[in-house]
DSSP file (Angstrom, degrees, kcal/mol; ACC not computed):
  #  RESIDUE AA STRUCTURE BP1 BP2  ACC     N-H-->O    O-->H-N    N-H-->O    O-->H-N    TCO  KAPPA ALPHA  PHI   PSI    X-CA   Y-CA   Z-CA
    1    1 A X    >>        0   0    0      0, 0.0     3,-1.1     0, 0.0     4,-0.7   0.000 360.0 360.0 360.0 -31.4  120.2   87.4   90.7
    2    2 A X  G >4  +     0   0    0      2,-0.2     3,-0.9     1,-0.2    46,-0.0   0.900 360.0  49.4 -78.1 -28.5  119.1   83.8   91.5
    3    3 A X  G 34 S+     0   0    0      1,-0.2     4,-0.4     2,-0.2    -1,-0.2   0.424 104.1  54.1 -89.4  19.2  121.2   83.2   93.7
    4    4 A X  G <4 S+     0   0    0     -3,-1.1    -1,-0.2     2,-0.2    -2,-0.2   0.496 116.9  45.6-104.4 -17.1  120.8   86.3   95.8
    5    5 A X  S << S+     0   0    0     -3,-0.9    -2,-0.2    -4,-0.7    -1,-0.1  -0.029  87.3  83.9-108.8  20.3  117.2   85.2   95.9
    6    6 A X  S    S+     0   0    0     -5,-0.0     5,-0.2     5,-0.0    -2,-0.2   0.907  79.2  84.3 -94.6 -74.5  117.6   81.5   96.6
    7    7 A X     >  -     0   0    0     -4,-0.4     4,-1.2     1,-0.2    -3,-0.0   0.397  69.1-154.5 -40.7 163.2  117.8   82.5  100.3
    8    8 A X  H  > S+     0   0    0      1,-0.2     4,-2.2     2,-0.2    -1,-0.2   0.868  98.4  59.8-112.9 -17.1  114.7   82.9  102.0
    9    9 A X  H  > S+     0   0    0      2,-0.2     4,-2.0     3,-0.2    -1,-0.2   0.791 112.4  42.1  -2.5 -66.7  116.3   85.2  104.4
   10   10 A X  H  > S+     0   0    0      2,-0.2     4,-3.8     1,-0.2    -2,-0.2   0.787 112.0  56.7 -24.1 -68.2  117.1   87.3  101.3
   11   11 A X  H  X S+     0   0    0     -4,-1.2     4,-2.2     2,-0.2    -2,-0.2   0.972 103.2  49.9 -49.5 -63.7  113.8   86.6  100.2
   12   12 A X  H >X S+     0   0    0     -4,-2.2     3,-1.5     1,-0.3     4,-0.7   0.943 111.7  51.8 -39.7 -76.2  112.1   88.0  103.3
   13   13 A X  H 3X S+     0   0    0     -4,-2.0     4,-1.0     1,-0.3    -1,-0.3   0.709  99.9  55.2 -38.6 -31.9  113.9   90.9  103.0
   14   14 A X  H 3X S+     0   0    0     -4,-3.8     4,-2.7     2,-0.2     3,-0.4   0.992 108.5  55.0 -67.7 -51.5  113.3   91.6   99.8
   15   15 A X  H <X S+     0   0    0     -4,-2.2     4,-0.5    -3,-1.5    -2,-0.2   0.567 107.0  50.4 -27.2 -42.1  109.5   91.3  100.9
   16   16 A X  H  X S+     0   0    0     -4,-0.7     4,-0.7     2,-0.2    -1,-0.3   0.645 105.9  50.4 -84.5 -23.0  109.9   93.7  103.4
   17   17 A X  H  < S+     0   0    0     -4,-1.0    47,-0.4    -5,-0.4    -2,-0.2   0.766  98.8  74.0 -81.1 -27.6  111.6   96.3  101.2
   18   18 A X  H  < S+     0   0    0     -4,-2.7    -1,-0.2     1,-0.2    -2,-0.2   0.928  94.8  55.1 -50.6 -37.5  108.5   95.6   98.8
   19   19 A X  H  < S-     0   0    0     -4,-0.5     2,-0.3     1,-0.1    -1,-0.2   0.811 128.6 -52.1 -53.2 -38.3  106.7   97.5  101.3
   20   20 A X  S  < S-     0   0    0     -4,-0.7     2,-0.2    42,-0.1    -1,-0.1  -0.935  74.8 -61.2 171.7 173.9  108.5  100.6  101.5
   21   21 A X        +     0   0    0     -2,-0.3     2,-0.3    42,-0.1    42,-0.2  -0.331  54.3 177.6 -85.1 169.8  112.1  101.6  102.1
   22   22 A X  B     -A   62   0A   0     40,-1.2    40,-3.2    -2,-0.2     2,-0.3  -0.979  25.3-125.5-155.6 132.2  113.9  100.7  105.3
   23   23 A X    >>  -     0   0    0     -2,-0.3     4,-0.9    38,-0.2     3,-0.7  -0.746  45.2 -95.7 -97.9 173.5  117.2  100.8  107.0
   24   24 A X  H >> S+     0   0    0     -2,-0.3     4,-3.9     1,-0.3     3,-0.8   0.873 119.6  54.6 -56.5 -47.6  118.9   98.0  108.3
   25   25 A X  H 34 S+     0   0    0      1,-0.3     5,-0.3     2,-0.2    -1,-0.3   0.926 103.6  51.3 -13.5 -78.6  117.4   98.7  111.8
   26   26 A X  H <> S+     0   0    0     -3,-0.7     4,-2.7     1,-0.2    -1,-0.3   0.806 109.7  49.6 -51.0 -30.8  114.4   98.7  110.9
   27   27 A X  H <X S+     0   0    0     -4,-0.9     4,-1.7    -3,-0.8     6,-0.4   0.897 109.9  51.5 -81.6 -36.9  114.7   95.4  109.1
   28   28 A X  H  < S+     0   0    0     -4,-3.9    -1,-0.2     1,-0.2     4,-0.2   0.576 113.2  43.7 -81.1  17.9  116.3   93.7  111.9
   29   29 A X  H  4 S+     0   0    0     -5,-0.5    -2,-0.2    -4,-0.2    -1,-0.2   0.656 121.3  42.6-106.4 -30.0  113.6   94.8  114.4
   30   30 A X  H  < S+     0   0    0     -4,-2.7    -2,-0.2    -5,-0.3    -3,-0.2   0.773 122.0  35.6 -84.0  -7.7  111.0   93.9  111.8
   31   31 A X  S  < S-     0   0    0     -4,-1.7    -1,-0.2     2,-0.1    -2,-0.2   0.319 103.2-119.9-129.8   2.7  112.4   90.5  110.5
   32   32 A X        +     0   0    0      1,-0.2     2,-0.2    -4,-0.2    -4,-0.1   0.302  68.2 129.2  88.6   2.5  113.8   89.2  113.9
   33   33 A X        -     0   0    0     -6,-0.4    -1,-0.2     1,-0.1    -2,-0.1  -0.310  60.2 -99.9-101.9 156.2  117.3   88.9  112.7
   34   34 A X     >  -     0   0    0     -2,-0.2     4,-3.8     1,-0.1     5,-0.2  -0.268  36.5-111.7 -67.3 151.9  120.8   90.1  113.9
   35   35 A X  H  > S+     0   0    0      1,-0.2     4,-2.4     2,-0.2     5,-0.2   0.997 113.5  38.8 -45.3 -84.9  122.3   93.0  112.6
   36   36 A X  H  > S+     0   0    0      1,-0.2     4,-2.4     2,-0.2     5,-0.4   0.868 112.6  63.1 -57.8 -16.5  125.6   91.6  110.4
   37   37 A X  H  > S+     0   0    0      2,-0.2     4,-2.8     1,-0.2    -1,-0.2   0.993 119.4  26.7 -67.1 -47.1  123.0   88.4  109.3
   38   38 A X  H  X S+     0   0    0     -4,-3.8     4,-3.0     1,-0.2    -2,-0.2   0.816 121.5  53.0 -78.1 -19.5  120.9   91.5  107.6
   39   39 A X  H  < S+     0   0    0     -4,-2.4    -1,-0.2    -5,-0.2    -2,-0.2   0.903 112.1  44.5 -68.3 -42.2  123.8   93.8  107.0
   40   40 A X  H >X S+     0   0    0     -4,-2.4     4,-2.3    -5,-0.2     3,-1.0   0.866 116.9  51.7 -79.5 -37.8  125.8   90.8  105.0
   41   41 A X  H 3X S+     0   0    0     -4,-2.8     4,-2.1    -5,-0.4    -1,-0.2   0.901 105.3  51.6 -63.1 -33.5  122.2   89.9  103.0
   42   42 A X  H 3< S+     0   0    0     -4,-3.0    -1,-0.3     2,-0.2    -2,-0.2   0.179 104.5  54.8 -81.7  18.1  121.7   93.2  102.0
   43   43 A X  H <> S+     0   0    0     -3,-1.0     4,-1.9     3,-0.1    -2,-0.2   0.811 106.1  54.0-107.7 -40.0  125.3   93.4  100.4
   44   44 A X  H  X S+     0   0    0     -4,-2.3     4,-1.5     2,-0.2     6,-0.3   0.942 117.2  39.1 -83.1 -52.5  124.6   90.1   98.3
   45   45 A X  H >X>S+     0   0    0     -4,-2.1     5,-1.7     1,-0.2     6,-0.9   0.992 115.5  48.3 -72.8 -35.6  121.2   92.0   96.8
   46   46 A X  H >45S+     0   0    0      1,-0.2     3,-0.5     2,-0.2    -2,-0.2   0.938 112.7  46.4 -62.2 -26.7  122.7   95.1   96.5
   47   47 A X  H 3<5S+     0   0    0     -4,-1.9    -1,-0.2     1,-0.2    -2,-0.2   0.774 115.2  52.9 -61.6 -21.9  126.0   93.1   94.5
   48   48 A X  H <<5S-     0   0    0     -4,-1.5    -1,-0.2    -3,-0.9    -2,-0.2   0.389 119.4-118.2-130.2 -11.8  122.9   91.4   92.5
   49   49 A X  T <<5S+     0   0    0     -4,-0.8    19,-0.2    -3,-0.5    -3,-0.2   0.529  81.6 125.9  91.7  -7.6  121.5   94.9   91.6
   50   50 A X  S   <S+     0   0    0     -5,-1.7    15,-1.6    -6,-0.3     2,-0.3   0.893  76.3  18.7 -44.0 -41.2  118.0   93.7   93.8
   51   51 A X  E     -B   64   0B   0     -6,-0.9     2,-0.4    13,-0.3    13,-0.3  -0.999  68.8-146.6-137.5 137.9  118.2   97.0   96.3
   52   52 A X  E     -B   63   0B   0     11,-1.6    11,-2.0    -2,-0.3     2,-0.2  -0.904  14.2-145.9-117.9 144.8  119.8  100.3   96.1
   53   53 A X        -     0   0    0     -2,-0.4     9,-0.1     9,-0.2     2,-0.1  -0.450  15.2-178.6-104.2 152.7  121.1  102.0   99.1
   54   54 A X        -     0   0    0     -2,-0.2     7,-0.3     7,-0.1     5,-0.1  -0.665  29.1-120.3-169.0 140.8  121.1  106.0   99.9
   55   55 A X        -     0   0    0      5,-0.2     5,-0.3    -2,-0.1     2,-0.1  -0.255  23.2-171.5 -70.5 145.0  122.6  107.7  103.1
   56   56 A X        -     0   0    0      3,-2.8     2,-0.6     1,-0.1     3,-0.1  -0.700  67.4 -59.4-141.7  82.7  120.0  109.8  105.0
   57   57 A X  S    S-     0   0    0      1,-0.2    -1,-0.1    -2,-0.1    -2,-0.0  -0.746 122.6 -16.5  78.9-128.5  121.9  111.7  107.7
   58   58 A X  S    S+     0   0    0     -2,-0.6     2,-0.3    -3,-0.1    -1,-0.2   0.174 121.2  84.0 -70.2   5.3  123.5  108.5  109.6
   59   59 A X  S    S-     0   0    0     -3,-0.1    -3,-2.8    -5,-0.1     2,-0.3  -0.929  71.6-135.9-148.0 134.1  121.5  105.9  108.4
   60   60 A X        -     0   0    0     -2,-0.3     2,-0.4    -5,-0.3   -36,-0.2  -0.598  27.9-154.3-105.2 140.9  121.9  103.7  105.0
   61   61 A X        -     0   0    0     -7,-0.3     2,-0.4    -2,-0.3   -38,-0.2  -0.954  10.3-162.1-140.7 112.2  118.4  103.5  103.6
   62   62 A X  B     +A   22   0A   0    -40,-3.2   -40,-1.2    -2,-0.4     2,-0.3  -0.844  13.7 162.5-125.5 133.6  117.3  100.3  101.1
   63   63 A X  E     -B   52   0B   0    -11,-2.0   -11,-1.6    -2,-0.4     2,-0.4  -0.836  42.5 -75.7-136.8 168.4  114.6   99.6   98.7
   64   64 A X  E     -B   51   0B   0    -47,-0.4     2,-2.4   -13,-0.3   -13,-0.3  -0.650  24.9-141.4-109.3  86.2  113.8   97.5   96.1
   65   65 A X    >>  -     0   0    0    -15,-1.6     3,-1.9    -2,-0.4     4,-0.7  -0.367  19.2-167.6 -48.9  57.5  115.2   97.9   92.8
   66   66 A X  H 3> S+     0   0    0     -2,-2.4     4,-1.6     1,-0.3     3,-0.3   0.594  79.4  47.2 -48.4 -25.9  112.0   97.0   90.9
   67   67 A X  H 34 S+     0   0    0      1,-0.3    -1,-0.3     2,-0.2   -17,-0.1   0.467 101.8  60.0-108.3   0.5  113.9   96.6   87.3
   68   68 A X  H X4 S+     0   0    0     -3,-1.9     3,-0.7   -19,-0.2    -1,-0.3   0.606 106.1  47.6 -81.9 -39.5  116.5   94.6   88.4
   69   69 A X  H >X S+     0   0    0     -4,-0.7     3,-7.1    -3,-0.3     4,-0.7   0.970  93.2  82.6 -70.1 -49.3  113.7   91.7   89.6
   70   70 A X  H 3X S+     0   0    0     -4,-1.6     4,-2.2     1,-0.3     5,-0.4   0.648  88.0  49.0 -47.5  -9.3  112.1   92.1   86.3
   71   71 A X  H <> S+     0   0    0     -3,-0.7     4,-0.7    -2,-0.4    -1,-0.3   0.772 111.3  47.5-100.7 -11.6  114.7   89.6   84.7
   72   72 A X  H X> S+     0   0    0     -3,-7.1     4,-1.1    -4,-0.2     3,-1.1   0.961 115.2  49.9 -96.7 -60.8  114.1   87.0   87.6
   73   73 A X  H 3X S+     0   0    0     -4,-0.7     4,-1.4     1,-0.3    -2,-0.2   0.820 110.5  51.0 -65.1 -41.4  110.0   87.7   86.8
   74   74 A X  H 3< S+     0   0    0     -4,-2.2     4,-0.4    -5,-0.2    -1,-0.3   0.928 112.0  45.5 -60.6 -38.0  110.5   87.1   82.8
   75   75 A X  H <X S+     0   0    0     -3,-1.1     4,-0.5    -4,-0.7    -1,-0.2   0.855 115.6  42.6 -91.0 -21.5  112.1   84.1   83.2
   76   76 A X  H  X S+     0   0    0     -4,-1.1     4,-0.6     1,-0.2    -1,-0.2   0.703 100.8  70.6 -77.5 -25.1  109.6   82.4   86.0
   77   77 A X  H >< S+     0   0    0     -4,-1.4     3,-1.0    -5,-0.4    -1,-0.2   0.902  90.4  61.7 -79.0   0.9  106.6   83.6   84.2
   78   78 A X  H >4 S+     0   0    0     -4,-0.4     3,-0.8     1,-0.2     4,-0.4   0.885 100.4  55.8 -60.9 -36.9  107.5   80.8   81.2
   79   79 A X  H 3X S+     0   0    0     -4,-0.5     4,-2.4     1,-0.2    -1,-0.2   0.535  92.2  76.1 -95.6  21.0  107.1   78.3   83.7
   80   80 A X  T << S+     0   0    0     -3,-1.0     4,-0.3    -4,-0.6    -1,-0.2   0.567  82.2  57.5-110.6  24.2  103.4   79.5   84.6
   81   81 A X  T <> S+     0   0    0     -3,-0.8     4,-2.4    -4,-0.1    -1,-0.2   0.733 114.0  55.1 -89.1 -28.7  101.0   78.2   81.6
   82   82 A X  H  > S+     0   0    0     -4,-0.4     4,-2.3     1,-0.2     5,-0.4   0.964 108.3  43.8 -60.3 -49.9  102.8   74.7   83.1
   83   83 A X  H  X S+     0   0    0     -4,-2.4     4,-4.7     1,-0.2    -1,-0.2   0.951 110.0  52.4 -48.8 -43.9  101.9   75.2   86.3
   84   84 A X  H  > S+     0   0    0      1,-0.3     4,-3.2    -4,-0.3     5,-0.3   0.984 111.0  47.1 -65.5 -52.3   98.4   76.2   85.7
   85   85 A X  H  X S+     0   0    0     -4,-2.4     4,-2.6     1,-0.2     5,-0.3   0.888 115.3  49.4 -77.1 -16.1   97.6   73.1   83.5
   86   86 A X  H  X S+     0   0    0     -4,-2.3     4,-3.1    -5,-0.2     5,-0.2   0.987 109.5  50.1 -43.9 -74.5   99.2   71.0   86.2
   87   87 A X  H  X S+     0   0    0     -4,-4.7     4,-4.6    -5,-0.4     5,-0.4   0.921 110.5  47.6 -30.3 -54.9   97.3   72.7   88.6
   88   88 A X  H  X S+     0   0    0     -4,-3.2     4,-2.3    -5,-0.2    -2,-0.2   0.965 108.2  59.3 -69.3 -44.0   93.9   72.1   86.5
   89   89 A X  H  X S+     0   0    0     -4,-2.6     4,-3.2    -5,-0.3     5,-0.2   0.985 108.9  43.3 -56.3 -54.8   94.9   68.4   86.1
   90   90 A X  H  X S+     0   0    0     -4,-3.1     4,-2.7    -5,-0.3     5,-0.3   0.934 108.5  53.3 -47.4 -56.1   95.0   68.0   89.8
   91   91 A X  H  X S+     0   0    0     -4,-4.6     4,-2.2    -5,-0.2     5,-0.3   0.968 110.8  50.1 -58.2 -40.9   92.1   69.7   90.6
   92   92 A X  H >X S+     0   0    0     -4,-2.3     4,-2.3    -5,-0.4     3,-1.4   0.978 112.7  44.8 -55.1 -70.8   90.4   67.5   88.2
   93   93 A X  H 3X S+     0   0    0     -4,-3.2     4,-2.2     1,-0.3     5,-0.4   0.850 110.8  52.7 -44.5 -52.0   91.7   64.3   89.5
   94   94 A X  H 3X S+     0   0    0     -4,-2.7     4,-3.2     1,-0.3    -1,-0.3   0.835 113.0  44.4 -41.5 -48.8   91.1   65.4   93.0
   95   95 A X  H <X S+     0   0    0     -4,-2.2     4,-1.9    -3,-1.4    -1,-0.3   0.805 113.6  54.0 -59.0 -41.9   87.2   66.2   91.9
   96   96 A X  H  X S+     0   0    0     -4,-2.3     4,-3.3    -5,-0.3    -2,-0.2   0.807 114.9  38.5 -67.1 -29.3   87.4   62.5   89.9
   97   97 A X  H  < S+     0   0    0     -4,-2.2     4,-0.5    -5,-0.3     5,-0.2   0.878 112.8  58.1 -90.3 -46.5   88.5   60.7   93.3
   98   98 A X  H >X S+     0   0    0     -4,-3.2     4,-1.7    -5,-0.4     3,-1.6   0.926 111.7  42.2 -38.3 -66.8   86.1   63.0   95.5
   99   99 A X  H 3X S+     0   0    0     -4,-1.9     4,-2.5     1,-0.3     5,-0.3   0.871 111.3  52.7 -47.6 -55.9   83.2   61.7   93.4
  100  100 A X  H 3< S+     0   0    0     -4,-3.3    -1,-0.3     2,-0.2    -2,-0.2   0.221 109.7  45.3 -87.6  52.9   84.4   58.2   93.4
  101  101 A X  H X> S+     0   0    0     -3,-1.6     4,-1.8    -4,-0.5     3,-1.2   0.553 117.2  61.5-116.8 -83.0   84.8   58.0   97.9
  102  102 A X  H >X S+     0   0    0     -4,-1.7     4,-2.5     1,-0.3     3,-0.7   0.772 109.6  29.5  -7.5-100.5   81.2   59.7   97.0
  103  103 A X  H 3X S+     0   0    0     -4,-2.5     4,-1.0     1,-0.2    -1,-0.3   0.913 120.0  54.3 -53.7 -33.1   79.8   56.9   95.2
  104  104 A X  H <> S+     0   0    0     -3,-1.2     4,-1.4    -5,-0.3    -1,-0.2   0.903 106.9  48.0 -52.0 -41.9   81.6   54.1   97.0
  105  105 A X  H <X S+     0   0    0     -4,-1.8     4,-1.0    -3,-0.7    -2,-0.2   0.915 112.8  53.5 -91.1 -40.6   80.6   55.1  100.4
  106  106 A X  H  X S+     0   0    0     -4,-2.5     4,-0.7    -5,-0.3    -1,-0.2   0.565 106.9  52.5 -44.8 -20.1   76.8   55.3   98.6
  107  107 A X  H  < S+     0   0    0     -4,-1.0    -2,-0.2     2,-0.2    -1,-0.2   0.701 107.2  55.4 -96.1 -29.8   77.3   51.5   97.3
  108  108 A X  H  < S+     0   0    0     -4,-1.4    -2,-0.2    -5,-0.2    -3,-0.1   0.694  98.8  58.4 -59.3 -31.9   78.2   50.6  101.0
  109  109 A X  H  < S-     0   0    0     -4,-1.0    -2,-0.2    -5,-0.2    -1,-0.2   1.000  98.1-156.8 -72.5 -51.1   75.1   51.9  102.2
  110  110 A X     <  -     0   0    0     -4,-0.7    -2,-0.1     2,-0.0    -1,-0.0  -0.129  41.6 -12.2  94.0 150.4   73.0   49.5   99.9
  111  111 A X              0   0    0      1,-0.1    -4,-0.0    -4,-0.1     0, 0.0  -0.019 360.0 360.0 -22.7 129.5   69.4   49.8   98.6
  112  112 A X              0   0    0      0, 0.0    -1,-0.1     0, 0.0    -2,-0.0   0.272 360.0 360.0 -92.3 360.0   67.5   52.4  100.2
């Protein structure tokens, strides 16, 4: 599964399939892309279990295989209590440096 979602090609598509279902048409009219580029990407998510396909008359029709993601979402959402305090440290620092440009640029000015 990750490595059907390390493209961002891939990615996109998957994005677009969040929306609603699509056939490959539609995705290369909505995503800008040739035909075999989208035809060959959607064979790597469907091999990876990402999208399931069903024929509608002439036309192959693909959506998003929500339970299939879930195993790529359990394993990123460990890394997001890191992120967050990362995140909060940074904004703090950012706030710490703001304040001192703030007072610096006030010490420049001199007695008022």
């Amino acid at each position: 599964m990750f490595n059907a979602v390390a493209d961002e090609c891939r990615r996109r598509i998957l994005a677009s399939l969040a929306r609603g279902e699509c056939t490959v048409g539609q995705l290369t009219e909505s995503l800008a892309l040739p035909q075999p580029q989208v035809s060959k990407h959607l064979r790597v998510l469907r091999d990876a279990g990402a999208v399931r396909c069903r024929t509608q008359g002439r036309h192959r029709v693909y959506r998003v295989d929500p339970t299939a993601l879930r195993e790529l979402h359990e394993w990123t959402r460990q890394f997001e209590a890191l992120w967050n305090e990362r995140y909060d440290r940074l904004d703090d620092l950012l706030h710490d440096e703001e304040f001192d440009v703030d007072t610096d640029s006030d010490d420049e000015k001199g007695p008022t």
